[in-house]
N, C-alpha and C positions, 0 to 999 in steps of 0.2 A: 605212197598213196596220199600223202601230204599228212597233216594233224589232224588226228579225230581221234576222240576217247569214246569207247561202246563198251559198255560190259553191261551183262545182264546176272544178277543171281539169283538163281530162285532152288529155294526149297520144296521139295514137293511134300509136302503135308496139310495141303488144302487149308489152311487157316491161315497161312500168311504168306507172301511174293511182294517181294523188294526188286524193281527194277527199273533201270537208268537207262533212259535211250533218246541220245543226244546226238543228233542228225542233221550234221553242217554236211555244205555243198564239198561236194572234191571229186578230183578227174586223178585217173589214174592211165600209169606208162607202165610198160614190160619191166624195166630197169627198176622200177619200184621195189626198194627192201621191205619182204614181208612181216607183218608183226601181226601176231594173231590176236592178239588185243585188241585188233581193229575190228573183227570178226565181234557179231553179239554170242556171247556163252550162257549156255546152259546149264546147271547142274540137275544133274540125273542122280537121285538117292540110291545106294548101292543096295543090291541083291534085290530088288524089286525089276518089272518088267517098263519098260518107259512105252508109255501110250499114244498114239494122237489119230483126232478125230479129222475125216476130209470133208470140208462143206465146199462145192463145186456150182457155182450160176446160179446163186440165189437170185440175183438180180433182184436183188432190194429196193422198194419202188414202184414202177410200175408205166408198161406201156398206156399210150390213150386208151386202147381198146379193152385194157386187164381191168376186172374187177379187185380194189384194194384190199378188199379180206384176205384174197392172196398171201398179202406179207405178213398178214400176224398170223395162217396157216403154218407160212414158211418161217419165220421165227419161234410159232411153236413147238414145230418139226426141233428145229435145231436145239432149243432146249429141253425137249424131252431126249433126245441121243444124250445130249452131254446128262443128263440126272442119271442115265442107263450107263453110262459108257465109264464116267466119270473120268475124261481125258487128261494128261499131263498136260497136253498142248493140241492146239488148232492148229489146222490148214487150211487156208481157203485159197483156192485153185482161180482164182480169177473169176471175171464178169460177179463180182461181189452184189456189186446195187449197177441200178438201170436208170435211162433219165426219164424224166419226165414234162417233156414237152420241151423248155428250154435248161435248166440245170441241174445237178445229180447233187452237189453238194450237202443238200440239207440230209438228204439220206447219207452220206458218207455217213455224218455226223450222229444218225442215228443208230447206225450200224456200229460206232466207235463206243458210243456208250451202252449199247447193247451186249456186246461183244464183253467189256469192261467187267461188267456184272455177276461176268462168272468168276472173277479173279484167276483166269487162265491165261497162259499167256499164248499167244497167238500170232501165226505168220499171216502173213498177207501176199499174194499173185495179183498184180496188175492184169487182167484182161481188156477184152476191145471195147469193152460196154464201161471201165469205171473211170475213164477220162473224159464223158462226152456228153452232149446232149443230144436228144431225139434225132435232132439232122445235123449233127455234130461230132459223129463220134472220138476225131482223130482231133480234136481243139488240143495243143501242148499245152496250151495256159491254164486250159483247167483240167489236162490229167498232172498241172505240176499243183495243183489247186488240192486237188482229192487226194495223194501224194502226201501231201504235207498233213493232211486231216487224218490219214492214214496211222500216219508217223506220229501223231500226237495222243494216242491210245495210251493211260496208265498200263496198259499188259501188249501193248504192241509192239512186237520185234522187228516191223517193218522200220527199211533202211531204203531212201532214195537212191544211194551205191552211186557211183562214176556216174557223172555228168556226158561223157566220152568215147562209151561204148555201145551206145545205144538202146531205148529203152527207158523206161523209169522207176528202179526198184531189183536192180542186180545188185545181192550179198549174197553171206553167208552167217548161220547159224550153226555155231559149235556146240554138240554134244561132248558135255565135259564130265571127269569122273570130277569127287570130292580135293580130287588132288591136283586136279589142274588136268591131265591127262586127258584128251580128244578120244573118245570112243568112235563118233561117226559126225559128219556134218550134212549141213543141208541146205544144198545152193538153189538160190532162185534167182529166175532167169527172166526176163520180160519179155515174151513175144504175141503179146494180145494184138502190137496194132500193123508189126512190120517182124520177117523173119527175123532171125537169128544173126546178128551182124561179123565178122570177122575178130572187131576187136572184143563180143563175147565169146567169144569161141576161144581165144586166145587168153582174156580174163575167168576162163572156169579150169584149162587149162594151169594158168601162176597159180590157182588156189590150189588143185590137186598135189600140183609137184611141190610146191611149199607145205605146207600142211605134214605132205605123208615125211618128208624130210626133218620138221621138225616132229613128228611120234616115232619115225624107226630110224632117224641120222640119216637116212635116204629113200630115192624114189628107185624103189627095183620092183614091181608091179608080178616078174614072172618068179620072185623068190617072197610072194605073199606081204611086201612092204611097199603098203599103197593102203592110203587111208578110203573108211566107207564113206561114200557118200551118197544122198537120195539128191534128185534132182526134181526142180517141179519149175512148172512155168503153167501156161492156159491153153495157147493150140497144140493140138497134136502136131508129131513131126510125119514130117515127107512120109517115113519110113510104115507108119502105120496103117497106109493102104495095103501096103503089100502083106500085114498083118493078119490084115482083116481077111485078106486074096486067101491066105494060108490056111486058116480058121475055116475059111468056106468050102476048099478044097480037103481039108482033112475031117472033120468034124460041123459036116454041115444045120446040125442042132444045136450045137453050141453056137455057132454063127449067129443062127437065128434069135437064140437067145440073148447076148450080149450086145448086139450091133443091131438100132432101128434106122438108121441110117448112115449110110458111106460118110468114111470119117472126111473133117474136114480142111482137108492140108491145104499148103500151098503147093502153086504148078512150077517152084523152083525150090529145089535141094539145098538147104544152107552147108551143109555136111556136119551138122552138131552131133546126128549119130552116129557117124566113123568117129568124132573125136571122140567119143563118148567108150566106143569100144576099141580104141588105140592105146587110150589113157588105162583101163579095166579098174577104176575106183568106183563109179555109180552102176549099182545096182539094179538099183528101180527109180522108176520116173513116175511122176503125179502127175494128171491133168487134166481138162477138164473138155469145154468151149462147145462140144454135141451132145445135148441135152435128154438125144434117146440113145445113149451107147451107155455101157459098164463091163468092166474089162478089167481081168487079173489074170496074165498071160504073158508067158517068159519067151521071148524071138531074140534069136538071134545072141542070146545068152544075158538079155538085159530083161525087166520086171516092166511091162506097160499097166499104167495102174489109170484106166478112165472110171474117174471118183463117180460115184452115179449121182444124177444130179437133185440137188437140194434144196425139197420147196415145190411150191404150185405157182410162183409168180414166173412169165413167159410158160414157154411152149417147156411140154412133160408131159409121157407116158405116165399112167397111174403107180405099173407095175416095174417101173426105173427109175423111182425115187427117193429120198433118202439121204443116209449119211455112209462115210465108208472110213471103217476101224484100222489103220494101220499101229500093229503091234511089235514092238522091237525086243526080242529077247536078250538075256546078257553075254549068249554069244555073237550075235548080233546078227540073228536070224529071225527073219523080219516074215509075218502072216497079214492077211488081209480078208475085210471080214464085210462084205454091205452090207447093212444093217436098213433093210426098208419100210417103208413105212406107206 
């Protein structure tokens, strides 16, 4: 994967977090010797439950049309979850902040030292809204703009990842014990502006089969040695129509209750959930991008987790708002909890 040094350490006892996150460019091949050092790590304090909170389409910012009270609503929101929640670590599922007119940047910026504040440390999803301006959304200069604003958070784990795979902000985050030992990781994927491309599907792929080979000496998936992994990105995939199809034909209350509207896929199959369930290491998926959906619901043997969304800035149901608690037990059985507001 070329030269990169990433290491993250943090102790979880809220009074201090020490972390190093040093984000040079690099493109990555198949043939690449893997080193998980390249990977940012985690430490998880043992015999305790590891926490993280999902903040999903804050869209930080603000359309012409939004009223700006909006964003200190929605950054209220967010910090009242965390004083309640009191999280290990953030997620935020994409469309973070929104533009405003012609650039997003200055909100990046505010979002990075908002975020900072809590001394938590925190992932970051590229969605379709945090590259762009109002009639710009897909500008690459400035999702490599915001990218880099991203990445330069004292508690931010975000990694711009391969230049070459497509996307801007494909890693991974190793849940580490005290001893070096990988309990689970947590790959993020970028598909806010274009599907899911081959050579990601192939780079989530090297990380599973490496990874579980370095925790059990090999990748045997059907003899229970296959490392966990949560997976998150911003759009829903393909596969969550049919999802929703099922929902409505089994359980047509529940339907009504989670889903305000039909999710929003695209009309071509990248095939990332067959890899997903070929591989059998990811569990559950995070994500966000439908602003009236929320959703914890296991298809097809995989965890659909749509984070319900975060905030009054853009379009929101009153009653589908909020933060959403992902809890990870030390067996590594994982609940999920919306917390609304």
């Amino acid at each position: 994967m070329g030269k990169i040094t990433l290491l993250v350490i943090i102790t979880f006892l809220y009074t201090s977090c020490i972390i190093e996150n040093i984000i040079p460019e690099n493109t990555w091949n198949i043939s690449d010797v893997y080193d998980k050092n390249n990977n940012i790590q985690v430490i998880k304090e043992e015999g305790r439950e590891f926490t993280i909170l999902q903040l999903t389409d804050m869209h930080i910012g603000s359309y012409i049309m939004d009223d700006y009270s909006a964003v200190k609503n929605t950054l209220d929101m967010v910090r009242e979850a965390i004083e309640i929640s009191k999280p290990d670590m953030l997620l935020l599922t994409g469309d973070n902040i929104i533009a405003t007119g012609v650039i997003n940047t200055l909100w990046a910026e505010r979002l990075i030292v908002f975020l900072d504040s809590f001394k938590i440390p925190y992932i970051l999803v590229m969605g379709n809204h945090d590259g762009g301006g109002f009639f710009d959304t897909k500008n690459i200069n400035r999702k490599q703009i915001v990218a880099d604003i991203f990445a330069s958070g004292k508690y931010s784990l975000f990694n711009k990842g391969p230049i070459n795979i497509g996307g801007i902000g494909n890693y991974c985050v190793d849940i580490i014990k005290e001893n070096g030992e990988i309990l689970f990781s947590i790959i993020v994927l970028d598909n806010g502006d274009n599907d899911f491309t081959a050579k990601q599907l192939a780079w989530y792929e090297w990380h599973v089969i490496n990874l579980s080979e370095l925790t059990f000496g090999t990748y045997a998936p059907d003899e229970g040695k296959v490392i966990k992994t949560f997976l998150s990105y911003h759009r829903p995939l393909y596969e969550t129509y049919s999802l929703w199809k099922e929902i409505q034909a089994n359980d047509p209350a529940l339907a009504a209750e989670f889903f305000g509207e039909s999710p929003s896929i695209r009309k071509t199959n990248s095939g990332m959930f067959a890899k997903i369930k070929e591989l059998k290491s990811t569990s559950h998926m995070f994500f966000g991008h439908d602003h009236r959906n929320m959703l914890y619901y296991q298809f097809q043997g995989i965890y659909f987790v749509y984070g319900l969304k975060t905030g009054t800035s853009s379009d929101y149901v009153k009653n589908k708002q909020g933060t959403t608690l992902i809890t990870v037990k030390d067996d590594l059985t994982v609940s999920v909890n919306f917390l609304h507001r």
